[in-house]
N, CA, C and O atoms as a GROMACS GRO file, in nm:
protein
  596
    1UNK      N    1  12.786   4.127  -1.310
    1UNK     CA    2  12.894   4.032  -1.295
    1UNK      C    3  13.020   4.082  -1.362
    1UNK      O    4  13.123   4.026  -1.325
    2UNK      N    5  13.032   4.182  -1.458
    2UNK     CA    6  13.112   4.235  -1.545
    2UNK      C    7  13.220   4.297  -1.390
    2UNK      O    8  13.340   4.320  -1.404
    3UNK      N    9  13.161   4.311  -1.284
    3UNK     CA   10  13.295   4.379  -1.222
    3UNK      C   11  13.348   4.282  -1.121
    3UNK      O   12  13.436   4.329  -1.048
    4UNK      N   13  13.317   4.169  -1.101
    4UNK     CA   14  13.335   4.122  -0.996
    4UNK      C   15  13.482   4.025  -1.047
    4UNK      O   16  13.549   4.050  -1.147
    5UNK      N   17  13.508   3.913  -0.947
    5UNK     CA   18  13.625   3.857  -0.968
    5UNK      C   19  13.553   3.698  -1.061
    5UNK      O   20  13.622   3.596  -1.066
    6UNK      N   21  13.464   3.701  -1.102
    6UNK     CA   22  13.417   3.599  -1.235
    6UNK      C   23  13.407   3.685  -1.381
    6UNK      O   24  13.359   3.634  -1.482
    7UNK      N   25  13.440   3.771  -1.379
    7UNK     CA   26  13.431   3.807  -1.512
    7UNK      C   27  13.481   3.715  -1.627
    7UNK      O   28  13.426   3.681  -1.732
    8UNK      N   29  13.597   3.686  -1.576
    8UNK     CA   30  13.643   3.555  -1.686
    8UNK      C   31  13.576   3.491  -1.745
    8UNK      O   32  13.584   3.470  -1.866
    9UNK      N   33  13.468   3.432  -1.643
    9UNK     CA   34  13.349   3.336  -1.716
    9UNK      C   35  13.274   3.333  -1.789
    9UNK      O   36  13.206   3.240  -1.832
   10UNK      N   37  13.288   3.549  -1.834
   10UNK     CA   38  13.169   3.572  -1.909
   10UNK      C   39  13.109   3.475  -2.066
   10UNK      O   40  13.000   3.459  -2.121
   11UNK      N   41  13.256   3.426  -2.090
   11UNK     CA   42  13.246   3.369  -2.220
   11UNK      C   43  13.216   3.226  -2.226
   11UNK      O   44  13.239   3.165  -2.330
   12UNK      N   45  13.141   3.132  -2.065
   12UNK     CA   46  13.094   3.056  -2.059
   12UNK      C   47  12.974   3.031  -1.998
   12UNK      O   48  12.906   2.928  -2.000
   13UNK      N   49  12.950   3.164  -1.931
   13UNK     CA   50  12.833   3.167  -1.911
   13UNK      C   51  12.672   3.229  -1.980
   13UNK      O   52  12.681   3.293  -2.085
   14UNK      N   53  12.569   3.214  -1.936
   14UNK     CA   54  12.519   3.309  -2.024
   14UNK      C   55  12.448   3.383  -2.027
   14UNK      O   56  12.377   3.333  -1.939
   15UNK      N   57  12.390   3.483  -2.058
   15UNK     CA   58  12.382   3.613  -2.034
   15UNK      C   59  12.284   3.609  -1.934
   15UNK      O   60  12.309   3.687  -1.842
   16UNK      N   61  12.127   3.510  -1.913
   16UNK     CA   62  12.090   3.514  -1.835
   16UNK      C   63  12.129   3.504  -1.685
   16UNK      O   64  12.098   3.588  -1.600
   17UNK      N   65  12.212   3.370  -1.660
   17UNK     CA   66  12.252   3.335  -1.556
   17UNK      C   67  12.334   3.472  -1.460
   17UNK      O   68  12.323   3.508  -1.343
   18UNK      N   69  12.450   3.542  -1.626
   18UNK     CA   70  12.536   3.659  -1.564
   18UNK      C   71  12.438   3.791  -1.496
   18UNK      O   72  12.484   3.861  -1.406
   19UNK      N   73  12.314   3.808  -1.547
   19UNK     CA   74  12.229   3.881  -1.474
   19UNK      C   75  12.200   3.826  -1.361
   19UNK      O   76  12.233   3.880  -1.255
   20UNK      N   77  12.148   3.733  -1.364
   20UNK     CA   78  12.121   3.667  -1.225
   20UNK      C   79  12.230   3.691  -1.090
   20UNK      O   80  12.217   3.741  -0.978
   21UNK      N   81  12.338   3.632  -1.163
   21UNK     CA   82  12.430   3.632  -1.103
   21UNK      C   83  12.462   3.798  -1.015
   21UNK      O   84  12.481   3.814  -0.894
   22UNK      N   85  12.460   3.875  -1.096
   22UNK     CA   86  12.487   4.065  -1.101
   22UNK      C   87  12.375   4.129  -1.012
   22UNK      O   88  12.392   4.226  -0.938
   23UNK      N   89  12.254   4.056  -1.030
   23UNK     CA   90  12.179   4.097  -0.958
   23UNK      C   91  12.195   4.038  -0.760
   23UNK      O   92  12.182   4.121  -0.670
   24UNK      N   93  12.218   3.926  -0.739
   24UNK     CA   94  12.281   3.888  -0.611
   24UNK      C   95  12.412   3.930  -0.587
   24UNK      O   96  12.445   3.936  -0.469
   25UNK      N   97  12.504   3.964  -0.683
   25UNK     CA   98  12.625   4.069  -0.610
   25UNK      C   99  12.635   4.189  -0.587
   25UNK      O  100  12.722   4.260  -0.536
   26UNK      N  101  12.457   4.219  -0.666
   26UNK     CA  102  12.461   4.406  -0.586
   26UNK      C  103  12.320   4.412  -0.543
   26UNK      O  104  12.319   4.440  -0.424
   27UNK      N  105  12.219   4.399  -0.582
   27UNK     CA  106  12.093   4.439  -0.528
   27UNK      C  107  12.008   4.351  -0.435
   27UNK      O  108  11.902   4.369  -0.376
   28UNK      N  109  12.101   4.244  -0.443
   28UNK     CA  110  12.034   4.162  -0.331
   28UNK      C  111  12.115   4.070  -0.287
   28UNK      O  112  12.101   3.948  -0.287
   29UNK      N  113  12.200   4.136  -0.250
   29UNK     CA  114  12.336   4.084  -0.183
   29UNK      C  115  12.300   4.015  -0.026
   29UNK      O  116  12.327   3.905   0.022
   30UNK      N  117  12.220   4.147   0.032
   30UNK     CA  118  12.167   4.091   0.158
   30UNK      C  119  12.048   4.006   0.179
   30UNK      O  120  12.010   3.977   0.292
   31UNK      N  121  12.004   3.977   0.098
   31UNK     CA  122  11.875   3.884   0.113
   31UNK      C  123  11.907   3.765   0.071
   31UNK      O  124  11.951   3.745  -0.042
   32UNK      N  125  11.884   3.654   0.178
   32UNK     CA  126  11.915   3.522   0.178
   32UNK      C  127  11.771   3.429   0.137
   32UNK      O  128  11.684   3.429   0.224
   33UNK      N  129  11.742   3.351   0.012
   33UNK     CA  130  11.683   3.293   0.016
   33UNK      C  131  11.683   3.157   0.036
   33UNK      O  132  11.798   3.123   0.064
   34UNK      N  133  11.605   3.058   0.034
   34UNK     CA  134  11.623   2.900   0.097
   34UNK      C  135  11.713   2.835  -0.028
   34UNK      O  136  11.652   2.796  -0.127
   35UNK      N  137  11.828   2.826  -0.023
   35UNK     CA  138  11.902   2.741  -0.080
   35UNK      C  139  12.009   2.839  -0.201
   35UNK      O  140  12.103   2.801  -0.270
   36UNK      N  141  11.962   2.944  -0.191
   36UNK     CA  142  11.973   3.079  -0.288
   36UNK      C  143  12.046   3.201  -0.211
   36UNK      O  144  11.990   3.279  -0.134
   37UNK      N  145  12.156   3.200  -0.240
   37UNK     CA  146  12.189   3.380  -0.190
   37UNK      C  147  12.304   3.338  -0.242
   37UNK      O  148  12.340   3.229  -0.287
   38UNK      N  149  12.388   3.506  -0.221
   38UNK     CA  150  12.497   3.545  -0.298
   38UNK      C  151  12.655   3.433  -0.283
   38UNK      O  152  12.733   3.385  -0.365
   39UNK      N  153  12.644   3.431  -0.144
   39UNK     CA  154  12.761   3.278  -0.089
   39UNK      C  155  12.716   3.173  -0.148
   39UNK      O  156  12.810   3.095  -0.164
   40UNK      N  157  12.634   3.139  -0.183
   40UNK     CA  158  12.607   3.028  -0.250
   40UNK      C  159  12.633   3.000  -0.425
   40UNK      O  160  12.698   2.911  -0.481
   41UNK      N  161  12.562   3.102  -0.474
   41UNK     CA  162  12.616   3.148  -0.606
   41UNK      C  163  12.750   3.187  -0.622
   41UNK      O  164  12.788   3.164  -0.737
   42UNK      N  165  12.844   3.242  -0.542
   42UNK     CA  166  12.966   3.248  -0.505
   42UNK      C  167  13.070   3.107  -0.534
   42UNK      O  168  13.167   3.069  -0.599
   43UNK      N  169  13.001   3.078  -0.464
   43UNK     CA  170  13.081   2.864  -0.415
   43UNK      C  171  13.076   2.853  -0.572
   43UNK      O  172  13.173   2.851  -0.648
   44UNK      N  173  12.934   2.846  -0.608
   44UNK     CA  174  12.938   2.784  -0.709
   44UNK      C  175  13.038   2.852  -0.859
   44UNK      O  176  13.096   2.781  -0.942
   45UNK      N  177  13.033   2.998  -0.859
   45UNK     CA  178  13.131   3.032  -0.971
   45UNK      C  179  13.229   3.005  -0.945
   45UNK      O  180  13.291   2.954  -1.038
   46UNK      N  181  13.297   3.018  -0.829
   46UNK     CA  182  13.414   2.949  -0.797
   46UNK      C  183  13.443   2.815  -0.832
   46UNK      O  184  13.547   2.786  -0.890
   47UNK      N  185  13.357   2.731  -0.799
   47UNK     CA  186  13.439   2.564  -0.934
   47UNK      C  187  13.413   2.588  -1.076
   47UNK      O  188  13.477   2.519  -1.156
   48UNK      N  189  13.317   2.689  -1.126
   48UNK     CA  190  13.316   2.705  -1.245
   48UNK      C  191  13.466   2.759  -1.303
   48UNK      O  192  13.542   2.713  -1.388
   49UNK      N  193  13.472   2.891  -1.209
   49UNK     CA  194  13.625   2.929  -1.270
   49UNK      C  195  13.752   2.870  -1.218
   49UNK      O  196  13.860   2.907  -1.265
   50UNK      N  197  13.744   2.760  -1.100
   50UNK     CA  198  13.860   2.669  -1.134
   50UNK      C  199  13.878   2.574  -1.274
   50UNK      O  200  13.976   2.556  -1.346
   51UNK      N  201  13.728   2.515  -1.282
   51UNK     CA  202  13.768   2.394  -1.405
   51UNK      C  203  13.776   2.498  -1.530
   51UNK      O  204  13.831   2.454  -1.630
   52UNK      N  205  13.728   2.626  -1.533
   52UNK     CA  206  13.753   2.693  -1.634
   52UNK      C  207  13.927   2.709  -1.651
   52UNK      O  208  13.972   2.654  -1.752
   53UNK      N  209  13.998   2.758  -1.587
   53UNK     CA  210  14.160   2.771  -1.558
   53UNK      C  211  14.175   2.615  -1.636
   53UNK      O  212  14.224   2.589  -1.746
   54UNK      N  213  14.106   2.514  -1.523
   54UNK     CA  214  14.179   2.364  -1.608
   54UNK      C  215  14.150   2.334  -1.709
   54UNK      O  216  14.208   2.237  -1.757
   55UNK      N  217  14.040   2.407  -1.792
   55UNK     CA  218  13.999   2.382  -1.925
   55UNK      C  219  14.115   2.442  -2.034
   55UNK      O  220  14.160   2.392  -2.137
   56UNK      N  221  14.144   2.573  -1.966
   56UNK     CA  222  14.229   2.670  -2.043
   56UNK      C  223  14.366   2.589  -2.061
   56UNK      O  224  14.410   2.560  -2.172
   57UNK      N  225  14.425   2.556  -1.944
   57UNK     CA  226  14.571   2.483  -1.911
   57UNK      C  227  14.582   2.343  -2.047
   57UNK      O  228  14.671   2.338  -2.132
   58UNK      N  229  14.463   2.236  -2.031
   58UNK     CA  230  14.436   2.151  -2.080
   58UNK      C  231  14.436   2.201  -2.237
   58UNK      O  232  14.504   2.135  -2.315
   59UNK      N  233  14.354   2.329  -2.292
   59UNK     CA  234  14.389   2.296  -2.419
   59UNK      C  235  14.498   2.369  -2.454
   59UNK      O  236  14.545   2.347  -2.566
   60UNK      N  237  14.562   2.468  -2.369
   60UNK     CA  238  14.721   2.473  -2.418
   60UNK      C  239  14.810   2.379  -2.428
   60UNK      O  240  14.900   2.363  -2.512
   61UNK      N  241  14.773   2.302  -2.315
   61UNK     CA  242  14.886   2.179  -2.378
   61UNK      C  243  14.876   2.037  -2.473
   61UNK      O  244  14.948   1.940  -2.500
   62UNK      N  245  14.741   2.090  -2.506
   62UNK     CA  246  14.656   1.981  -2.639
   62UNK      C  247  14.724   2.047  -2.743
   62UNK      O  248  14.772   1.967  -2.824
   63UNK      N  249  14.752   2.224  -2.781
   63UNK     CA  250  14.748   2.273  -2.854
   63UNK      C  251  14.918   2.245  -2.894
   63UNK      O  252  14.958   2.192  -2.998
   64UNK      N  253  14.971   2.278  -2.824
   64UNK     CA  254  15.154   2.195  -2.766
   64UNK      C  255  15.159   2.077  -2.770
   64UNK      O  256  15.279   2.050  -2.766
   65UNK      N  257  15.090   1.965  -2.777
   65UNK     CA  258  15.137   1.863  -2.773
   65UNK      C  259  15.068   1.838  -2.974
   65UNK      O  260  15.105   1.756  -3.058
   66UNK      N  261  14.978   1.931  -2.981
   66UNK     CA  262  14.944   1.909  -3.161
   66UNK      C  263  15.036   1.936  -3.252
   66UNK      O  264  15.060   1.866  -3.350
   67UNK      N  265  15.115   2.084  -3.210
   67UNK     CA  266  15.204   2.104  -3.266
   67UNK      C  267  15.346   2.037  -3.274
   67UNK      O  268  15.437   2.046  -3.356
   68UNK      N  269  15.330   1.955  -3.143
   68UNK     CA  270  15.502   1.875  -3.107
   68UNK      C  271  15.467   1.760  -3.211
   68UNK      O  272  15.559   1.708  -3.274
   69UNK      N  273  15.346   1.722  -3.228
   69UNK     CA  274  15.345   1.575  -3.340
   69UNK      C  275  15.306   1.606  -3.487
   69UNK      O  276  15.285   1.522  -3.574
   70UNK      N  277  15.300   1.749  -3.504
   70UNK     CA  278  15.310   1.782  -3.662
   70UNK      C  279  15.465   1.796  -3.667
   70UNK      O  280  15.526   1.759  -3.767
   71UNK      N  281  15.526   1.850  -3.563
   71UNK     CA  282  15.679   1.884  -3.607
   71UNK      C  283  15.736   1.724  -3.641
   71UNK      O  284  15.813   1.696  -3.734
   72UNK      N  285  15.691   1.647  -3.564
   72UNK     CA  286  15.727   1.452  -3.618
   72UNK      C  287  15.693   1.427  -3.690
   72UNK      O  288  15.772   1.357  -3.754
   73UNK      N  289  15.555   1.449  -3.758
   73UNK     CA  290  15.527   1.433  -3.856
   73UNK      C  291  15.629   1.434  -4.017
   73UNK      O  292  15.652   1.358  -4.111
   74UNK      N  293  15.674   1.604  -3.962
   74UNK     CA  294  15.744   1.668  -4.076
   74UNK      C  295  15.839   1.584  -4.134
   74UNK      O  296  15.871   1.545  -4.246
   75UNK      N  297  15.891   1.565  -3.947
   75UNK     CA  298  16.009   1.551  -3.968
   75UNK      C  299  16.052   1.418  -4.033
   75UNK      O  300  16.142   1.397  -4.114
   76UNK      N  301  15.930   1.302  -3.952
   76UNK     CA  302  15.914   1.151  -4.076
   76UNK      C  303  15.904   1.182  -4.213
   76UNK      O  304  15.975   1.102  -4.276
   77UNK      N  305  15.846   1.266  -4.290
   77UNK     CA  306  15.810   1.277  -4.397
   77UNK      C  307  15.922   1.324  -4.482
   77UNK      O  308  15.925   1.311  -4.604
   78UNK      N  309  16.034   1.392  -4.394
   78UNK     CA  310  16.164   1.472  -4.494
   78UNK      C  311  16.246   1.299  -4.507
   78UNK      O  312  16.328   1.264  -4.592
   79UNK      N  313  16.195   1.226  -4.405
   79UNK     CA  314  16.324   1.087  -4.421
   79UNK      C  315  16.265   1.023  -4.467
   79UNK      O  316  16.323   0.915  -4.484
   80UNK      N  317  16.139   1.026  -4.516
   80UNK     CA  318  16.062   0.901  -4.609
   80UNK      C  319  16.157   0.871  -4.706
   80UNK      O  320  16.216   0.764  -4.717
   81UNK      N  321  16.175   1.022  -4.810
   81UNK     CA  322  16.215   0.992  -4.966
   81UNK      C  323  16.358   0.920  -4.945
   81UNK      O  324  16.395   0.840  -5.031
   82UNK      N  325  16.445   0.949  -4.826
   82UNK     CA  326  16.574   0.865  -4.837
   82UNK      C  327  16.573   0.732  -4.805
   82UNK      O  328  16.658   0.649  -4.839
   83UNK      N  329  16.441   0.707  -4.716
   83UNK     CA  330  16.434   0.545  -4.638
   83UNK      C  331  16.404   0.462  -4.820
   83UNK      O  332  16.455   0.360  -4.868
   84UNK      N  333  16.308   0.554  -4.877
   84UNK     CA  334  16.263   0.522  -4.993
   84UNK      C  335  16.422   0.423  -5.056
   84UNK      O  336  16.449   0.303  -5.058
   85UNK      N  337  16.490   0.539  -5.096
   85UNK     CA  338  16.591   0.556  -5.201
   85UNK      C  339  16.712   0.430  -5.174
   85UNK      O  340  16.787   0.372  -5.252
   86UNK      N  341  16.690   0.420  -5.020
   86UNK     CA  342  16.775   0.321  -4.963
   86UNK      C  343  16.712   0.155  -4.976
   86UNK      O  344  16.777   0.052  -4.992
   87UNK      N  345  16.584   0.169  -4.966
   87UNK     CA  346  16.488   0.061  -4.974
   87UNK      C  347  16.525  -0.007  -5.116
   87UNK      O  348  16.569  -0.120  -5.135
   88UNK      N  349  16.490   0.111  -5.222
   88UNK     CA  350  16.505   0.102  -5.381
   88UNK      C  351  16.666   0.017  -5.389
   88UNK      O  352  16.687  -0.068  -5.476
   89UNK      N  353  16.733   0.042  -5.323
   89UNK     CA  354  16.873  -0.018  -5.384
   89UNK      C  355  16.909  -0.090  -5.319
   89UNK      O  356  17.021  -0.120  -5.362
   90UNK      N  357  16.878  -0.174  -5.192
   90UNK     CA  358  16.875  -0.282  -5.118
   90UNK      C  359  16.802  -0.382  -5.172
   90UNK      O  360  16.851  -0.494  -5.180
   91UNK      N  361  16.628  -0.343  -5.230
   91UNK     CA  362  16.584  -0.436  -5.270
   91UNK      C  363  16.606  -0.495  -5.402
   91UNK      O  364  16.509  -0.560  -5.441
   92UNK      N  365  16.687  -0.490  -5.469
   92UNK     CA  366  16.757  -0.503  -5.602
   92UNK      C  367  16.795  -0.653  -5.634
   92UNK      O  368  16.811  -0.689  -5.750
   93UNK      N  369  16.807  -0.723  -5.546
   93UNK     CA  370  16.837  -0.872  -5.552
   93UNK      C  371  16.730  -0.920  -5.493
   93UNK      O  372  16.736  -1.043  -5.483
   94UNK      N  373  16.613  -0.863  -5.438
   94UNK     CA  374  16.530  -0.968  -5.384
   94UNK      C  375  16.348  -0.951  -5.454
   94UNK      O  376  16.260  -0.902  -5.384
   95UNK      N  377  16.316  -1.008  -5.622
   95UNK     CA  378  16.228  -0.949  -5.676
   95UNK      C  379  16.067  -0.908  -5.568
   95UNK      O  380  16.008  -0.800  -5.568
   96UNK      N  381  16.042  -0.997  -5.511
   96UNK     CA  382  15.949  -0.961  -5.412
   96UNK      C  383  15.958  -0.835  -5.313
   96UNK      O  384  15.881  -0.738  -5.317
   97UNK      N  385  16.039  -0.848  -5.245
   97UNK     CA  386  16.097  -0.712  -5.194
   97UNK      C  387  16.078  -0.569  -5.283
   97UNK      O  388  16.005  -0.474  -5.258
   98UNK      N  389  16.161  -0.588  -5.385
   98UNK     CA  390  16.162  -0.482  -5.524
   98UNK      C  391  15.996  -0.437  -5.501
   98UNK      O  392  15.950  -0.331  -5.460
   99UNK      N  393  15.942  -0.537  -5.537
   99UNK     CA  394  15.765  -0.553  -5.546
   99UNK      C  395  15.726  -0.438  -5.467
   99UNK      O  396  15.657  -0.342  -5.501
  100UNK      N  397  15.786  -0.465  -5.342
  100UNK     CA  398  15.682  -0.364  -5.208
  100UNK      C  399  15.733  -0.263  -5.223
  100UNK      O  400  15.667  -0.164  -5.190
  101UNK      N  401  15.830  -0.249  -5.262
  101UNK     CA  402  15.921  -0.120  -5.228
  101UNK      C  403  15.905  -0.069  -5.339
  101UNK      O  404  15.938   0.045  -5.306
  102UNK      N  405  15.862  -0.055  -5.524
  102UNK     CA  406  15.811  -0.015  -5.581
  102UNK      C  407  15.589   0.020  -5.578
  102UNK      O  408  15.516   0.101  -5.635
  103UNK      N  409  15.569  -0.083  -5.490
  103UNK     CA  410  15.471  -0.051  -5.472
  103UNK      C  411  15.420   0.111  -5.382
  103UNK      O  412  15.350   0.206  -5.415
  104UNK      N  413  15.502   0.077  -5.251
  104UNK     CA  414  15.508   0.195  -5.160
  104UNK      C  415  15.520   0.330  -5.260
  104UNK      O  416  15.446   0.428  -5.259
  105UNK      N  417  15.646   0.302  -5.353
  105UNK     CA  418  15.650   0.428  -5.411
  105UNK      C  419  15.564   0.466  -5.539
  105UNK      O  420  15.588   0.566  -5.606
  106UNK      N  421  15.508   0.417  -5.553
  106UNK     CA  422  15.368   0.440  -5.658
  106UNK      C  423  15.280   0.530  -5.584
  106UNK      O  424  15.242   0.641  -5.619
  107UNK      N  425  15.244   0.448  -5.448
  107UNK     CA  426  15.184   0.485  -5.376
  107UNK      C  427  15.140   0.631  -5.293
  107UNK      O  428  15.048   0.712  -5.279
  108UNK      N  429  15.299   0.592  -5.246
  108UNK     CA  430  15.315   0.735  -5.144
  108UNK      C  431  15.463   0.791  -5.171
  108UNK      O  432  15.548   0.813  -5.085
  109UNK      N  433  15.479   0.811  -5.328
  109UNK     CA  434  15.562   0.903  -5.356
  109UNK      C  435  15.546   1.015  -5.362
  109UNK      O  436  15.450   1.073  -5.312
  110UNK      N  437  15.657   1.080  -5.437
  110UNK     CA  438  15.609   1.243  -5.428
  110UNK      C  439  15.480   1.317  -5.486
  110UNK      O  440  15.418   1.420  -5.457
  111UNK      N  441  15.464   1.183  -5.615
  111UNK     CA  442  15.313   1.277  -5.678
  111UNK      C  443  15.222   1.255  -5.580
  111UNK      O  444  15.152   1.354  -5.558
  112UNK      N  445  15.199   1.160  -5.514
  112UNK     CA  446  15.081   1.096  -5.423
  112UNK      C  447  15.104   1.227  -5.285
  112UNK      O  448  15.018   1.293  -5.229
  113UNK      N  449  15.212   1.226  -5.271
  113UNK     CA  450  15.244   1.310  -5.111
  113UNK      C  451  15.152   1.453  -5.130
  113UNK      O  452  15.047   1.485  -5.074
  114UNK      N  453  15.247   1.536  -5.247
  114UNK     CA  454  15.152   1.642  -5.283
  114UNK      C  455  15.080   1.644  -5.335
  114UNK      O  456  15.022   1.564  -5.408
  115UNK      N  457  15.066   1.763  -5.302
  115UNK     CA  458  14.871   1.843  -5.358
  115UNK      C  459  14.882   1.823  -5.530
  115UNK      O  460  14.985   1.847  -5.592
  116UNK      N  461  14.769   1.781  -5.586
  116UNK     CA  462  14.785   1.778  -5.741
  116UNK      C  463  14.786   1.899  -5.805
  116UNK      O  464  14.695   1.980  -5.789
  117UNK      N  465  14.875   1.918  -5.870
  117UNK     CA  466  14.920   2.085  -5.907
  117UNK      C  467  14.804   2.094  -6.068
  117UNK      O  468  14.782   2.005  -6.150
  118UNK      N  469  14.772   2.183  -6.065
  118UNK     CA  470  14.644   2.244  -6.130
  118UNK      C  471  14.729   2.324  -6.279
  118UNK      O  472  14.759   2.441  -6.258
  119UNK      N  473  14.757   2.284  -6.381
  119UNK     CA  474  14.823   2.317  -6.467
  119UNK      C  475  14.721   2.385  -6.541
  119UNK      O  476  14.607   2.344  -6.562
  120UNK      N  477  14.776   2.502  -6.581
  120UNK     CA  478  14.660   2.625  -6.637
  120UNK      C  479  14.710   2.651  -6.798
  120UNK      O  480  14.832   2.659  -6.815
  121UNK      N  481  14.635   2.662  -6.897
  121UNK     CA  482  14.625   2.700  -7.024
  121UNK      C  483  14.610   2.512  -7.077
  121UNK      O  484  14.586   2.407  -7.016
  122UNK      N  485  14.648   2.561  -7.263
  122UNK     CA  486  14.616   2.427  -7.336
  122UNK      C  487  14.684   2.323  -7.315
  122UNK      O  488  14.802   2.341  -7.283
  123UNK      N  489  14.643   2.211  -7.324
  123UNK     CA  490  14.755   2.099  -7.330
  123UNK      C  491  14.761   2.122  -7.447
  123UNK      O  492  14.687   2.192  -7.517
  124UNK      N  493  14.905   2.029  -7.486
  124UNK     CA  494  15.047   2.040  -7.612
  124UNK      C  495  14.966   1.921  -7.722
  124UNK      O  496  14.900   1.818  -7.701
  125UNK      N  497  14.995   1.971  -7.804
  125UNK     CA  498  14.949   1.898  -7.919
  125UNK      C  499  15.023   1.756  -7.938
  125UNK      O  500  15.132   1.739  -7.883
  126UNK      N  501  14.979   1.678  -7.999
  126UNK     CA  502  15.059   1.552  -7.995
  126UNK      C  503  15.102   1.489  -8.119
  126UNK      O  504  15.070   1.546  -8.223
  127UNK      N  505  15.150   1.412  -8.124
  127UNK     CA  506  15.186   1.309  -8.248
  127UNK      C  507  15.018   1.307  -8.312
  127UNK      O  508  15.006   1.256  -8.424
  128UNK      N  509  14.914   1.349  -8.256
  128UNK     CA  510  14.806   1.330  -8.390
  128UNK      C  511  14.816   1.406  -8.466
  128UNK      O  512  14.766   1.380  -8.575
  129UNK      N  513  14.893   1.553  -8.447
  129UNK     CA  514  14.885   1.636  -8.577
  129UNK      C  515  14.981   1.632  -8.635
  129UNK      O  516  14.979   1.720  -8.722
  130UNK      N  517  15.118   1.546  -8.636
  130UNK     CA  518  15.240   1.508  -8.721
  130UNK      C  519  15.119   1.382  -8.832
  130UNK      O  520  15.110   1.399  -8.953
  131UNK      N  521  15.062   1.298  -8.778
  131UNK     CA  522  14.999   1.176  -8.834
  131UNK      C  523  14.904   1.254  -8.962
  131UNK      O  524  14.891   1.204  -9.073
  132UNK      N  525  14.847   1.377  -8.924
  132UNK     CA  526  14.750   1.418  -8.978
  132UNK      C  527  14.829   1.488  -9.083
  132UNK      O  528  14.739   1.474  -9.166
  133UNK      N  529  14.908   1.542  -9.140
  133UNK     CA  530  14.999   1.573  -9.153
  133UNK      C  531  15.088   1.468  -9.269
  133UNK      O  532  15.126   1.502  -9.381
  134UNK      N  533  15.101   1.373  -9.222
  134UNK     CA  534  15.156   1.276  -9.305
  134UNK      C  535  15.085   1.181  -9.401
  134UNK      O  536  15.143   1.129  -9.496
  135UNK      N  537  14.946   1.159  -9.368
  135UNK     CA  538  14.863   1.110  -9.422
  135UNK      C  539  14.844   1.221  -9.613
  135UNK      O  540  14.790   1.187  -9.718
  136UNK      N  541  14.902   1.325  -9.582
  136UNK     CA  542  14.833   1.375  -9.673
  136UNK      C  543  14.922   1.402  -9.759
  136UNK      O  544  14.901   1.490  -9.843
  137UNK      N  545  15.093   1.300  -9.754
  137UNK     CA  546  15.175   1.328  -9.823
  137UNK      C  547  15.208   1.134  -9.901
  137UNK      O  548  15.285   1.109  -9.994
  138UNK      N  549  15.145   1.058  -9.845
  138UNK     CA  550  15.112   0.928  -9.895
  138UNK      C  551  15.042   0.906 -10.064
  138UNK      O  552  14.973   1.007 -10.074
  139UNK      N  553  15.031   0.849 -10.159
  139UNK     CA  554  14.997   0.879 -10.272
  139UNK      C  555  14.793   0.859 -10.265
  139UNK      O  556  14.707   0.918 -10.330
  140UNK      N  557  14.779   0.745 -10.149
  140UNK     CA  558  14.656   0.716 -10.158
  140UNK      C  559  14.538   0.838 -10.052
  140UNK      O  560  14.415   0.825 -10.052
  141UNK      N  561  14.594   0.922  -9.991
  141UNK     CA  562  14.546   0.985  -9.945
  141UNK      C  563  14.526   1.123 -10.092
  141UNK      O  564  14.414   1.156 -10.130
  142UNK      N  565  14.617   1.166 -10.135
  142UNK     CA  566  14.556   1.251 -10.242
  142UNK      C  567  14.448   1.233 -10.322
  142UNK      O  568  14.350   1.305 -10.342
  143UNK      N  569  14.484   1.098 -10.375
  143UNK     CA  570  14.303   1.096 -10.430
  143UNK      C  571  14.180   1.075 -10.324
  143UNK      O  572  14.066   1.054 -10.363
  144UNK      N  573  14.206   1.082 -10.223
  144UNK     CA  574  14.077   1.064 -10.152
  144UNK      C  575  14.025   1.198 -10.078
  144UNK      O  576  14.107   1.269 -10.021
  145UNK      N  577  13.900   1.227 -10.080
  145UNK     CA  578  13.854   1.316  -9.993
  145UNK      C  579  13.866   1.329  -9.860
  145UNK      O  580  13.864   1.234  -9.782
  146UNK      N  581  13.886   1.497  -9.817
  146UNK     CA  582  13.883   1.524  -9.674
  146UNK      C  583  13.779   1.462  -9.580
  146UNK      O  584  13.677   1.444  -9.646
  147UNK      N  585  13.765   1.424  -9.460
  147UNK     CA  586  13.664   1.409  -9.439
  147UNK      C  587  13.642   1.492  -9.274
  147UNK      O  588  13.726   1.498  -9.184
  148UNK      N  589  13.519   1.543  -9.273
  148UNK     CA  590  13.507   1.615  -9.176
  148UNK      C  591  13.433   1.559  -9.072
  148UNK      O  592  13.323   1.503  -9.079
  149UNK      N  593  13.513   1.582  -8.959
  149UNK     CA  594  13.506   1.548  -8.843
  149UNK      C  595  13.401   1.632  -8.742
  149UNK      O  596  13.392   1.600  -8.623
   0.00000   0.00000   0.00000
């Protein structure tokens, strides 16, 4: 079947059938059996490799029409933060309003939108080691023992 005008199909058909098939387009081309010969197997790859073409057509333009609604996507998502910003200062006199429109942005602001960024090395020391620190300049902490933690 590799030479004939179905080759296309090879990648839907399968390997048995394509023998089958290879074997009635050359070695027994002339022998007609009851319901079986090469015109017949013929007919039939032939609607295979039409709906194959309409399979192909169909997901190019699945694949085009995926990409035409990520580009909307985008493109909603660059006017969120201003619909946001406009929302934020309209709703300023109306506390309920304020409500949703701070809610939304809790929500589906920028930390929520992106990916959570993965911050690498130590976190920063805090006001416990100023405290720790001060404790030991108080008069009642000198007389008392360290205690280990």
């Amino acid at each position: 079947m590799s030479d004939s005008k179905f080759a296309a199909l090879s990648e839907v058909l399968s390997p048995r059938t394509q023998k089958v098939v290879a074997l009635f387009e050359n070695e027994l081309r002339d022998v007609r059996f009851p319901d079986v010969d090469v015109e017949i197997l013929e007919a039939l790859l032939q609607h295979i490799l039409e709906a194959h073409v309409e399979v192909q057509k169909i997901e190019q333009a699945l694949e085009a029409a995926r990409a035409r609604r990520s580009a909307h996507v985008e493109a909603l998502d660059a006017v969120v933060p201003k619909a946001l910003a406009y929302a934020r200062v309209y709703s300023e006199s109306d506390k309920l309003l304020r409500e949703r429109v701070a809610e939304a942005d809790r929500e589906y602001g920028p930390a929520a939108a992106s990916a959570p960024s993965s911050k690498r090395g130590r976190a920063k020391k805090r006001a416990v080691e100023s405290d720790l620190f001060a404790e030991e300049t108080t008069s009642e902490t000198h007389d008392a023992q360290p205690t280990l933690m």
